[in-house]
C-alpha positions as CSV (number, residue, x, y, z in Angstrom):
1,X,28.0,-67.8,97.2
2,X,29.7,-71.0,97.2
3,X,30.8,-72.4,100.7
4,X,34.0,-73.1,100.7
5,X,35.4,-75.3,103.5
6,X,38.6,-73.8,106.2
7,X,39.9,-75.3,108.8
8,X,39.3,-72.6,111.1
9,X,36.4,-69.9,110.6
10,X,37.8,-67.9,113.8
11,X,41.0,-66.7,112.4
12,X,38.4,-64.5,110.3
13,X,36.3,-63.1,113.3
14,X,37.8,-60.4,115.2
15,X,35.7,-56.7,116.3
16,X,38.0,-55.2,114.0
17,X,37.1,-56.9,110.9
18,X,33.5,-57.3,111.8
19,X,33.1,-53.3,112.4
20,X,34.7,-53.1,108.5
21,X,32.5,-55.6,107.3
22,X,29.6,-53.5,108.6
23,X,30.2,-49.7,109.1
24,X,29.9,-47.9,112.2
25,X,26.3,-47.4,112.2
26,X,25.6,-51.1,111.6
27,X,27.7,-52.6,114.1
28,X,26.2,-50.4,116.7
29,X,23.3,-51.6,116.3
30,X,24.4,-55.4,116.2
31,X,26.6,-54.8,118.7
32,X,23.4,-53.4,121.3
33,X,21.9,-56.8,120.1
34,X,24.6,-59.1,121.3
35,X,24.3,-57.6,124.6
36,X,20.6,-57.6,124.8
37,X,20.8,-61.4,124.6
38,X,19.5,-61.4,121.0
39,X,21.7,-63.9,119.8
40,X,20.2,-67.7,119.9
41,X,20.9,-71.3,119.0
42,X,24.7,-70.3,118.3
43,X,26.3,-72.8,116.4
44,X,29.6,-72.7,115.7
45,X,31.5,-75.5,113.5
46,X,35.2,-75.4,112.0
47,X,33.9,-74.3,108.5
48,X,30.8,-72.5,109.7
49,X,28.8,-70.6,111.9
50,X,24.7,-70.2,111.9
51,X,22.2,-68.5,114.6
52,X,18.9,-67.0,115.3
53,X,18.9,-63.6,116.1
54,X,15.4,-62.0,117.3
55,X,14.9,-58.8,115.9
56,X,11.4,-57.3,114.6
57,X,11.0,-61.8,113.8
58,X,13.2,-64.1,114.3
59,X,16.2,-64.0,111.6
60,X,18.7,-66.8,110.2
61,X,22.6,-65.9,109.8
62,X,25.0,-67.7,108.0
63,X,28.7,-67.1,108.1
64,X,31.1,-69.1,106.2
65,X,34.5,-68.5,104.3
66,X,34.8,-67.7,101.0
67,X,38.6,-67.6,99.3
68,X,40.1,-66.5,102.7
69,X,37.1,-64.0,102.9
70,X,34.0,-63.9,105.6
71,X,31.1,-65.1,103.3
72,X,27.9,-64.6,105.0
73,X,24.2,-64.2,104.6
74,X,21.0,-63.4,106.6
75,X,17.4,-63.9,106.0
76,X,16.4,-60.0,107.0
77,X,15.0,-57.7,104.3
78,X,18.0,-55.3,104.4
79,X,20.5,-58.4,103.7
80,X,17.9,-59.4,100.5
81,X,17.9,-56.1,99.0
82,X,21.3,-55.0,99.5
83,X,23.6,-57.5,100.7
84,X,25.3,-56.0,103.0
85,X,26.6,-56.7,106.5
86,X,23.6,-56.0,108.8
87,X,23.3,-55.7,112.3
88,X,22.2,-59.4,112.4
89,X,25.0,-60.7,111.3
90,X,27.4,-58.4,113.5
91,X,25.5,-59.5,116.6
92,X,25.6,-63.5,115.2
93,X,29.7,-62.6,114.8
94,X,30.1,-60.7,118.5
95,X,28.4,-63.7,120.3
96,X,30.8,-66.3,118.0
97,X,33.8,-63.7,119.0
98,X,33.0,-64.2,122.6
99,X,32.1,-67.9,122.7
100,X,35.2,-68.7,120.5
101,X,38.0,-65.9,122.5
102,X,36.5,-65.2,125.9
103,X,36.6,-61.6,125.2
104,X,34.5,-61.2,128.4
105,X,32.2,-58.6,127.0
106,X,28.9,-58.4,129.3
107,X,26.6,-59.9,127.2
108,X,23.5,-61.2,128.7
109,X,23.5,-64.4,126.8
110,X,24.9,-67.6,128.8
111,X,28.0,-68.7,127.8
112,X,28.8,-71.9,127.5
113,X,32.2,-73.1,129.5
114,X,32.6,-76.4,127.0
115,X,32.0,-77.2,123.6
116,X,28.5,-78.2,122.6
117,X,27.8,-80.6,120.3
118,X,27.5,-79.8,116.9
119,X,25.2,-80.3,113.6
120,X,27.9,-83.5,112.6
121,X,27.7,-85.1,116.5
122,X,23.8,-85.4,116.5
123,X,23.5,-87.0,112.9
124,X,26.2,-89.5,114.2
125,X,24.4,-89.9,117.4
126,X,21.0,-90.2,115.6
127,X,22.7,-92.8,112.7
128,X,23.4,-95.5,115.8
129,X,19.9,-95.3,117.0
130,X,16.8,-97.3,116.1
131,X,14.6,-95.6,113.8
132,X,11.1,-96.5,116.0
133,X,11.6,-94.1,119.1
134,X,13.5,-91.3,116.3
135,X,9.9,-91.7,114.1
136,X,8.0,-91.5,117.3
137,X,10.0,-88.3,118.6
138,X,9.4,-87.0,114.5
139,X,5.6,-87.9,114.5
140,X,5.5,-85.6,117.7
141,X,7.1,-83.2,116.9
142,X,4.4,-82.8,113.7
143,X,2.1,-82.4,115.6
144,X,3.0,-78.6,116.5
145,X,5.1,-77.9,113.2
146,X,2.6,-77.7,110.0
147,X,5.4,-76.8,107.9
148,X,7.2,-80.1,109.0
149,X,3.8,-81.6,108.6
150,X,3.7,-80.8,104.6
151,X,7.4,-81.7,104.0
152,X,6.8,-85.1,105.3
153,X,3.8,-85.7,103.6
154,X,5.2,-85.1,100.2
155,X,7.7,-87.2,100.9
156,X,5.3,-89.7,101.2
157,X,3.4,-89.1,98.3
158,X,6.5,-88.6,96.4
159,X,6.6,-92.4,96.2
160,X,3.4,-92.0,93.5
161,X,2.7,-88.2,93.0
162,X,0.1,-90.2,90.3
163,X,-1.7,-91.8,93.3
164,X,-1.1,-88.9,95.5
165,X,-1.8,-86.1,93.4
166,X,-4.4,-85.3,96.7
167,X,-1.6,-84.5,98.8
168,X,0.7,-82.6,96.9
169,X,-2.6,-80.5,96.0
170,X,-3.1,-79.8,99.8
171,X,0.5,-79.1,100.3
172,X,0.5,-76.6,97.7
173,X,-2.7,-74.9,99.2
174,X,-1.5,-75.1,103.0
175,X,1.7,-73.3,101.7
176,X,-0.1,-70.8,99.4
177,X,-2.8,-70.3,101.5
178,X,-2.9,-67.3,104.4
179,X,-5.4,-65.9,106.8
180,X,-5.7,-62.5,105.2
181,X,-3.5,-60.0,103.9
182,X,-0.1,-61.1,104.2
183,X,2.4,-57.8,105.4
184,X,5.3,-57.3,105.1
185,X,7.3,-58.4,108.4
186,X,5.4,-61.8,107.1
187,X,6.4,-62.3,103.3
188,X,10.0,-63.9,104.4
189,X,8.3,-66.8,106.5
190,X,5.9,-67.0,103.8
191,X,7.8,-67.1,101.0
192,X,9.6,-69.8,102.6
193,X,7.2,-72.1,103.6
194,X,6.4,-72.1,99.4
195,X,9.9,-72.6,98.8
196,X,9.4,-76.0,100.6
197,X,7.2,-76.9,98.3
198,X,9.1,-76.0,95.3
199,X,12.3,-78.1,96.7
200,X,9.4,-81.2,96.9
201,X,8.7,-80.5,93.1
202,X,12.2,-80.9,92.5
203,X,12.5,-84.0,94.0
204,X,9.7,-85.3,92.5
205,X,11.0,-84.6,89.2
206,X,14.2,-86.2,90.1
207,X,12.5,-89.3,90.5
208,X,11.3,-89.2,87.5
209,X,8.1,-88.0,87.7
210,X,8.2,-85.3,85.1
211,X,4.6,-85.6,84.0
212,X,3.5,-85.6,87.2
213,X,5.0,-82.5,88.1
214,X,3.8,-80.7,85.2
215,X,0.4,-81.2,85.9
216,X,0.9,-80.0,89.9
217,X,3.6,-77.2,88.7
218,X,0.3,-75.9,86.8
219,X,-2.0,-76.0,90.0
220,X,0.7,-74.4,91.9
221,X,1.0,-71.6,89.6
222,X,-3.6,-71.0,89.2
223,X,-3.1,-70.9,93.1
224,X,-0.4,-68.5,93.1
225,X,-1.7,-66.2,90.7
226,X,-5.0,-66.0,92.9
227,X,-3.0,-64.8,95.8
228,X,-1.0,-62.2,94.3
229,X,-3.4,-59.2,95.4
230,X,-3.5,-60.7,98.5
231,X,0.7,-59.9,99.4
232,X,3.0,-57.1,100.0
233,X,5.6,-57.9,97.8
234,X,7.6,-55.3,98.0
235,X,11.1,-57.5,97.9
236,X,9.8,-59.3,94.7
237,X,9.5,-62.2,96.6
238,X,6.7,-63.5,94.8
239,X,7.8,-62.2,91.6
240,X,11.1,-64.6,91.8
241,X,8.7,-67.3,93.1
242,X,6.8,-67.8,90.1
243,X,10.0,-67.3,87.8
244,X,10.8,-70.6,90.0
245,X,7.9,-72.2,89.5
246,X,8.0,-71.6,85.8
247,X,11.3,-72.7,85.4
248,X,10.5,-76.4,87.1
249,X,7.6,-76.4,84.4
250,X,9.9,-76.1,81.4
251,X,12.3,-78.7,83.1
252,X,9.9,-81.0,83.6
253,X,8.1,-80.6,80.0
254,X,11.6,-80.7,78.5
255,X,12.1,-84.6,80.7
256,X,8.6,-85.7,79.9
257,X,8.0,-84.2,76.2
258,X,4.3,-83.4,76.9
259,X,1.4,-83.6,73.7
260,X,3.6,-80.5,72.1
261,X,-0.4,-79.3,70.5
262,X,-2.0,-79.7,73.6
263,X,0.4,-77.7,75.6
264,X,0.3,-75.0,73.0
265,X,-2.7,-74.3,73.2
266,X,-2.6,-74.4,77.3
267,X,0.5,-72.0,77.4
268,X,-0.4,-69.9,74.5
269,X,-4.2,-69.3,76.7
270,X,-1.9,-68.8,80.1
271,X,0.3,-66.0,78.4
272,X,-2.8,-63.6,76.7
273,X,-4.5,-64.0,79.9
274,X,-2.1,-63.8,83.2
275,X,-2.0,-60.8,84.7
276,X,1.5,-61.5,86.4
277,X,3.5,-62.7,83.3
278,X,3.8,-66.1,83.6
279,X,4.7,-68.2,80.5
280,X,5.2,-64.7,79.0
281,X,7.8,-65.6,76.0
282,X,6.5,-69.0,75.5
283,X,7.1,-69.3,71.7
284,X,10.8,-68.9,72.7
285,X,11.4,-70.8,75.9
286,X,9.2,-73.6,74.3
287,X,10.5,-73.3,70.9
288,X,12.2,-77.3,71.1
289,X,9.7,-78.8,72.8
290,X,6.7,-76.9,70.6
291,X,8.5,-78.4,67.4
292,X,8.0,-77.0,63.7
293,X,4.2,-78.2,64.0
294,X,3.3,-77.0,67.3
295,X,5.1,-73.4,66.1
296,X,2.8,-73.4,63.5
297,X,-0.1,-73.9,65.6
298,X,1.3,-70.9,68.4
299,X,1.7,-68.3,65.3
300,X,-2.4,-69.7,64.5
301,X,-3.4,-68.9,67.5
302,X,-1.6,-65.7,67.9
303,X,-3.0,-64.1,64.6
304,X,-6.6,-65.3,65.2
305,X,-6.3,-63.2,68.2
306,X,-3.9,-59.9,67.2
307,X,-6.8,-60.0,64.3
308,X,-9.2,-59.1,66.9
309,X,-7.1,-56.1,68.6
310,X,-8.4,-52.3,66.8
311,X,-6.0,-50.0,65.3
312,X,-5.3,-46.8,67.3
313,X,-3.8,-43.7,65.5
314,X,-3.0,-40.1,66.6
315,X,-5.3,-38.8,69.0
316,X,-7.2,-41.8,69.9
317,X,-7.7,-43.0,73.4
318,X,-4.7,-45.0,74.3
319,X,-5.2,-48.8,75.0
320,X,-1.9,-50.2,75.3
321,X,-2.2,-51.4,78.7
322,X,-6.0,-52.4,78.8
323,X,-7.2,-56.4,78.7
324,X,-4.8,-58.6,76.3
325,X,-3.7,-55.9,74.2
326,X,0.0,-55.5,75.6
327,X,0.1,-59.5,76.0
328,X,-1.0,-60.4,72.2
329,X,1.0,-57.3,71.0
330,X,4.7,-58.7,72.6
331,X,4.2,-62.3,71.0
332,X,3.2,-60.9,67.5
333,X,6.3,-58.4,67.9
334,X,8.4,-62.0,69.8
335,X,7.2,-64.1,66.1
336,X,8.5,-61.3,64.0
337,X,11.9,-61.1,65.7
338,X,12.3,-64.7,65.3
339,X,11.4,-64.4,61.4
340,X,13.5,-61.6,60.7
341,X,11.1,-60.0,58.8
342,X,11.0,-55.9,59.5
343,X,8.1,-55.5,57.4
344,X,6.1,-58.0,59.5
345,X,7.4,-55.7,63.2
346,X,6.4,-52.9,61.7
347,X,3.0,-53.5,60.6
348,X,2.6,-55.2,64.4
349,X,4.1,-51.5,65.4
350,X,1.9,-49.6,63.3
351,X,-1.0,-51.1,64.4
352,X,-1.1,-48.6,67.2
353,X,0.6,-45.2,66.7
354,X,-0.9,-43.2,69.9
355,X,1.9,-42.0,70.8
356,X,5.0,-40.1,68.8
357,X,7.5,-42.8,70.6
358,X,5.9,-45.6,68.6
359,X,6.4,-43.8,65.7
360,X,10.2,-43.3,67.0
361,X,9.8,-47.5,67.5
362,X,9.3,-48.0,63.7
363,X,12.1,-45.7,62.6
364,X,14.6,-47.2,64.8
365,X,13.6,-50.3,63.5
366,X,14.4,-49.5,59.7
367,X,17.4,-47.4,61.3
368,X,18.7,-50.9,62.2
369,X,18.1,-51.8,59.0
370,X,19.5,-49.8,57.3
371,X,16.9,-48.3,55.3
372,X,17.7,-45.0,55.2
373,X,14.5,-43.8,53.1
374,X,11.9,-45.1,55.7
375,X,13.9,-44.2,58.4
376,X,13.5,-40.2,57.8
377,X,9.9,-40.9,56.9
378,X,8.6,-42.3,60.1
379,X,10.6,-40.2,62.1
380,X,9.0,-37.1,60.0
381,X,5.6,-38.9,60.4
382,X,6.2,-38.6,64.2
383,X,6.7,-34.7,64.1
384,X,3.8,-34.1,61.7
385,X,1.5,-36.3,63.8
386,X,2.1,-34.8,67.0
387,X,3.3,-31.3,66.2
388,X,2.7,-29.9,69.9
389,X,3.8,-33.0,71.7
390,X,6.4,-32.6,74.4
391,X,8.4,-36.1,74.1
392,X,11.3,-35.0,72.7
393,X,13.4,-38.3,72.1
394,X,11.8,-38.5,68.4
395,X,12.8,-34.6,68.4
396,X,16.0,-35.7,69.0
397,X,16.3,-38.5,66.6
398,X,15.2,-36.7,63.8
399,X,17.1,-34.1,64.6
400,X,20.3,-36.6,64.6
401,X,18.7,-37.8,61.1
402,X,18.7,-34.6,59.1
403,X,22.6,-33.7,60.8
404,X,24.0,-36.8,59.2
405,X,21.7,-35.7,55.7
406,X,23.7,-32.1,56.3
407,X,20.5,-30.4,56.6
408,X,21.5,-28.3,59.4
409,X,18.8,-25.8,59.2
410,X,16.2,-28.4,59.8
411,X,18.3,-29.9,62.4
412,X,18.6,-26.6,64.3
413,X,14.9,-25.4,64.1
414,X,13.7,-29.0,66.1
415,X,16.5,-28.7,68.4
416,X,15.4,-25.3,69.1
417,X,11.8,-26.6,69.6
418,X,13.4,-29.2,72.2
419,X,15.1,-26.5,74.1
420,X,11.8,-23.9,74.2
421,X,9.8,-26.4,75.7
422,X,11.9,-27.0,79.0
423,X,15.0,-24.7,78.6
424,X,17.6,-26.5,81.0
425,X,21.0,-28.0,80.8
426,X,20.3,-31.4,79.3
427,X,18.4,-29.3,76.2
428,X,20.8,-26.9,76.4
429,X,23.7,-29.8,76.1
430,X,21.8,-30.4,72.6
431,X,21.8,-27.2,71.6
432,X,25.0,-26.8,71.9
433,X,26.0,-30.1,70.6
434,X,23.9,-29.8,67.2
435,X,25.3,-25.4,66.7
436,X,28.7,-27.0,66.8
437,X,28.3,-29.5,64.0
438,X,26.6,-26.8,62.4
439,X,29.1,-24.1,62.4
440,X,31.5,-24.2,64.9
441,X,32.1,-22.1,67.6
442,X,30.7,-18.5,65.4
443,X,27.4,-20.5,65.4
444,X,27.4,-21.7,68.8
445,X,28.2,-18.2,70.3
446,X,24.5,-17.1,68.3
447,X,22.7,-19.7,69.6
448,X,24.0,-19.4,73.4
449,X,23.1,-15.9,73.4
450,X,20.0,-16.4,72.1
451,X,19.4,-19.6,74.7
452,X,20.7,-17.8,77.5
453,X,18.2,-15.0,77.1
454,X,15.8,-17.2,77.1
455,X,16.3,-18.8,80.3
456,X,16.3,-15.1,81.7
457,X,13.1,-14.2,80.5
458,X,11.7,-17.5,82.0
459,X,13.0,-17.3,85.4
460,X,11.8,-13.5,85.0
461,X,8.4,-14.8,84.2
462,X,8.1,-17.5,86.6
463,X,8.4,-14.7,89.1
464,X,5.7,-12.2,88.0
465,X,3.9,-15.4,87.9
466,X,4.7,-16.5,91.5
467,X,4.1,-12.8,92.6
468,X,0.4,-13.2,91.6
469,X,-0.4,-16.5,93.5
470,X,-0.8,-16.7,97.4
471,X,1.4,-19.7,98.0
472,X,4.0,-20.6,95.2
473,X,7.8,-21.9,95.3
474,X,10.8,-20.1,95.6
475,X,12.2,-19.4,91.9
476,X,15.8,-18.9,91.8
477,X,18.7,-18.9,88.9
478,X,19.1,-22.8,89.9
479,X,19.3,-23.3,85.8
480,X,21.7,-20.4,84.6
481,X,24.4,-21.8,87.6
482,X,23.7,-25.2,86.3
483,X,25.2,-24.2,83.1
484,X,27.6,-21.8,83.9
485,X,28.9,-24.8,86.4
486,X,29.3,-26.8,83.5
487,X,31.2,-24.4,81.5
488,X,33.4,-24.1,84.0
489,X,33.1,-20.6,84.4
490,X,33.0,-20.2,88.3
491,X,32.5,-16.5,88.5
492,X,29.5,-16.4,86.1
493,X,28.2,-19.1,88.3
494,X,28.8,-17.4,91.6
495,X,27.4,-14.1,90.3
496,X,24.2,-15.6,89.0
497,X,23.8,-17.3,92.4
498,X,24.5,-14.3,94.7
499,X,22.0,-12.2,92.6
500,X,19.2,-14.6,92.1
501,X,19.9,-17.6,94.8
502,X,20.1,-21.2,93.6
503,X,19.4,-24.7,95.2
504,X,21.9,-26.2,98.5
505,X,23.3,-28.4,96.2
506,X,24.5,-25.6,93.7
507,X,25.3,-23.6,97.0
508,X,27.6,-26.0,98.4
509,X,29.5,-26.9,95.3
510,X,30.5,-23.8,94.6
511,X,31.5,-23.3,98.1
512,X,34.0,-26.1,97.2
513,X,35.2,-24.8,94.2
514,X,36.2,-21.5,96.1
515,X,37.5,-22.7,99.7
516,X,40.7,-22.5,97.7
517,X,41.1,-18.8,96.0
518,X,38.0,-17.2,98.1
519,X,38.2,-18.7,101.8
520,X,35.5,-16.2,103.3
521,X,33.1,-17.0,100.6
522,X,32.7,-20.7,101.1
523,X,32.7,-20.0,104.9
524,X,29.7,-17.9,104.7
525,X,28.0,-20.7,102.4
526,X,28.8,-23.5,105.3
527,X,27.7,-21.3,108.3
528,X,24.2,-20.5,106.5
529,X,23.4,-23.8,105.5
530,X,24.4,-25.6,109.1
531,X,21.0,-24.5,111.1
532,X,18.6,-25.4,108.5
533,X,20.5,-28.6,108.3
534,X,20.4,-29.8,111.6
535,X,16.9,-28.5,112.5
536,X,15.7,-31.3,110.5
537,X,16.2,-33.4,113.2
538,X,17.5,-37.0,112.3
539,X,20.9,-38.6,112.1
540,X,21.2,-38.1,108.6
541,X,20.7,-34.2,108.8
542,X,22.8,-34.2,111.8
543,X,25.8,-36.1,110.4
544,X,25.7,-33.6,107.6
545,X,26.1,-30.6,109.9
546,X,28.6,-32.1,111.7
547,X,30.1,-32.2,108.0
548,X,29.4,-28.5,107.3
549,X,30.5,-27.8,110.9
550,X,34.1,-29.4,110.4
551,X,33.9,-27.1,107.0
552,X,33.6,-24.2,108.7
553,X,36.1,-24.6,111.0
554,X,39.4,-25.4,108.5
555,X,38.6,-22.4,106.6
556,X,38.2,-20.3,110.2
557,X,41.7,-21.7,111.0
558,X,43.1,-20.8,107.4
559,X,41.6,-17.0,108.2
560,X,43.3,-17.0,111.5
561,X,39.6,-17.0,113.7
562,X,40.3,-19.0,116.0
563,X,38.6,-17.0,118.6
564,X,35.2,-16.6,116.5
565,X,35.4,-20.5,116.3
566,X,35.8,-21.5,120.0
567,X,32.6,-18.4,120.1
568,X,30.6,-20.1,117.4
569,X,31.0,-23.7,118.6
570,X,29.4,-23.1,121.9
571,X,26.5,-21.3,120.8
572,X,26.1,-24.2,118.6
573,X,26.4,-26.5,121.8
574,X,23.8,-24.0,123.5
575,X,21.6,-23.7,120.8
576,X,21.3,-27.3,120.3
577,X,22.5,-29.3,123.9
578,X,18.4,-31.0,123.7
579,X,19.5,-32.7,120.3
580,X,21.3,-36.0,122.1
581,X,22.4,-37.7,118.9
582,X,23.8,-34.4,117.2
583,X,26.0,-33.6,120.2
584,X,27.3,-36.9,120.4
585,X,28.4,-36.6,116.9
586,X,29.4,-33.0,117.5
587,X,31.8,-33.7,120.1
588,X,33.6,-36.8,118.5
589,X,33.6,-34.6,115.1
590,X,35.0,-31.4,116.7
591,X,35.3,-31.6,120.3
């Protein structure tokens, strides 16, 4: 977000807007921080607000204003993947709302009875000082702070990254470099300290030292590659690195206009061999700074070495994701999108045909085209080639293909096919979908009989089957409520659900489709599914029979039960008074 400056950040902190910003479950949390003392290095400025809060590590929050909103940010893995108000920043905001008010909450944090100095008073205090005794305090200070260590030092070498290519090269290895595996809890200080490093790049380029940091942008990224086993990346942290560290690389071969052959050659090398993707969709990124020549020289290259890859055909062991093959297959099929040329894409595509999608590729390819003739050939190709196949999304294209030729018989016999080999809603959607352009509602009526039965005698074999094995899952008539649901015939529903069962979900929605007309049948629903609920034992099972609980109690008050309620309640306060949590939320859902 963009900071935007207010005069007063406090007009936007208050316990009432913080609990919106974060829900009940995260302010409770944040909130138990602030009074554990959690909350360190408070800053507070007109326009903003920062802090440490200790948690699992040691997190950084932000909070700023944003068009008369609170803008804020943390450096926590919850905040990264979804953005959202965490507990850190509702701790960060309670220790601002009592420095800032005086709310007097009993947080175990010192408060501070005058105003410290801010970010803006030391940098004016620093400015009238002499810099000796500030560079002896800095050089000190290095001497226990490696990451402060390696910022200095490229600024330093910043001043010739030629000469100092040596210390930029050590930077780069002190940042990428790690005693072991790194986890998870440390991919966010990691990560960081490589950030560093990509901010000196920048600089350096800024300078105007674009060659320069082409040639270190490339080390960077041989070293980063080698590490990538060696992380838990499960935020993409790395991933978003290197898309960094590409990016400075195309900026600073589009300042310095590098040997366009020789870099060809180096990127074309880089993207048929990296693992990880990087200079993947060179010949397009590049494209500018490659020129006409060094385009001609990529394609070279590029053909010399799809030559080399073996054609695979129906049946044969598929290869799509061993060695180069993927890598050389995506730039011949990134060339041909840049000519134009469909022929050219789909010899690349025929070149393996190991699967029926890839014959679906090539059809939707002349489909695009519009060539009608080759469109219905591939697709028929498909089918042929894989007659017992069960990927049904070339099924359904050709199916789609012979509809619009009015060949409805053929449309009707693969859709058929489609809905035999897993007969559920989504096939049985098709079904539908294809009987209806074929002739109406008469033909439809056929075919649902005929698709319904189906399902019957499946759920009816499934169950002989499960009979004969000594462990086996419940079957139930999950599928035929499924569809009745969807027809919107309740009662068919409900019927095939109280004769053969069904799944919660089902269960519960048609409970609320019958509170309404059939009050004692939705109860019966709630009340069965609140034990099994709750005995799962964690806040999200409990808040859900605290849910079903509440349910269960309208429709007793609609049947005029009063006295079975008050009765069920406490045996659920007896049968469950060791779960803490769940009678807490009990007791503030329904007393």
């Amino acid at each position: 977000m963009t900071k935007k400056k207010t005069k007063d950040i406090a007009r936007l902190l208050s316990h009432q807007r913080i609990l919106r910003h974060a829900g009940q479950l995260s302010y409770a949390r944040g909130e138990d921080y602030f009074e554990e003392g959690r909350v360190k290095n408070l800053v507070i400025e007109a326009d903003h607000i920062r802090a440490r809060v200790h948690g699992s590590q040691i997190y950084h929050v932000e909070l700023w204003e944003d068009n008369s909103n609170l803008a804020f940010s943390c450096t926590c893995p919850f905040f990264e993947q979804e953005e959202a108000f965490c507990k850190h920043c509702v701790a960060a905001s309670l220790a601002a709302c009592d420095e800032l008010e005086g709310s007097g909450m009993s947080g175990k944090h010192t408060r501070l009875k005058q105003r410290v100095l801010n970010s803006s008073d030391i940098e004016r205090f620093l400015l009238t000082q002499n810099k000796d005794p500030l560079v002896a305090l800095l050089m000190d200070h290095v001497k226990s702070d490696n990451r402060l260590l390696e910022k200095l030092r490229m600024k330093a070498a910043g001043a010739d990254a030629r000469r100092d290519k040596a210390s930029f090269e050590h930077s780069i290895d002190e940042a990428v470099s790690w005693d072991g595996f790194v986890d998870y809890k440390s991919m966010h200080e990691y990560a960081s300290g490589i950030d560093d490093v990509i901010a000196s790049l920048y600089d350096l380029l800024k300078s105007g030292q674009a060659e320069a940091v082409i040639g270190l942008v490339e080390y960077f990224l041989r070293r980063l590659e080698k590490q990538m086993e060696m992380v838990d990346d499960s935020d993409g942290l790395m991933s978003g690195i290197l898309k960094k560290v590409q990016e400075l690389h195309f900026q600073a071969c589009t300042k310095a206009q590098p040997d366009p052959e020789a870099l060809v050659k180096k990127l074309f090398h880089w993207e048929v061999n990296s693992e990880w993707g990087v200079f993947a969709g060179a010949a397009q990124r590049y494209a500018r700074i490659f020129g006409t020549n060094g385009m001609e020289l990529y394609r070279s290259l590029a053909e010399k070495e799809w030559a080399r890859v073996p054609v695979l055909g129906p049946g044969k062991e598929m290869e799509e994701y061993k060695g180069t093959r993927f890598r050389i297959t995506h730039i011949m099929e990134t060339l041909a999108t840049q000519s134009r040329d469909v022929e050219q894409l789909v010899a690349i595509k025929s070149k393996n045909l190991s699967l029926p999608y890839h014959y679906l590729e090539i059809a939707q390819i002349y489909k695009k085209a519009r060539k009608e003739e080759e469109t219905l050939e591939w697709a028929e190709k498909g089918v042929k080639a894989f007659p017992e196949h069960d990927d049904t999304r070339l099924h359904e294209f050709l199916a789609q293909e012979y509809q619009q030729r009015k060949r409805f018989d053929d449309a009707m016999d693969l859709v058929w096919k489609i809905f035999l080999q897993d007969p559920q809603l989504e096939s049985y959607k098709l079904l539908k979908s294809h009987a209806n352009r074929a002739g109406g509602a008469d033909a439809w009526r056929e075919w649902r009989e005929k698709a319904l039965a189906c399902i019957r005698k499946d759920i009816t074999g499934q169950k002989t089957k499960a009979k004969s094995k000594w462990f086996a899952h419940a079957i139930d008539c999950s599928e035929l409520v499924r569809i009745f649901l969807w027809e919107q015939d309740i009662a068919q529903a409900w019927q095939e659900a109280q004769q053969g069962g069904c799944a919660k979900d089902l269960w519960l929605k048609l409970a609320h489709l019958r509170e309404e007309d059939f009050p004692q049948d939705a109860l019966a629903v709630y009340q069965t599914f609140v034990k099994p609920t709750v005995e799962q034992k964690h806040n999200e099972a409990y808040r859900e029979g605290v849910s079903l609980i509440k349910k269960v109690r309208l429709l007793m008050k609609r049947l005029g039960r009063m006295e079975e309620w008050d009765r069920y309640l406490e045996s659920l306060k007896t049968t469950h008074k060791r779960k803490r949590n769940f009678m807490k939320m009990l007791e503030k859902g329904v007393g």
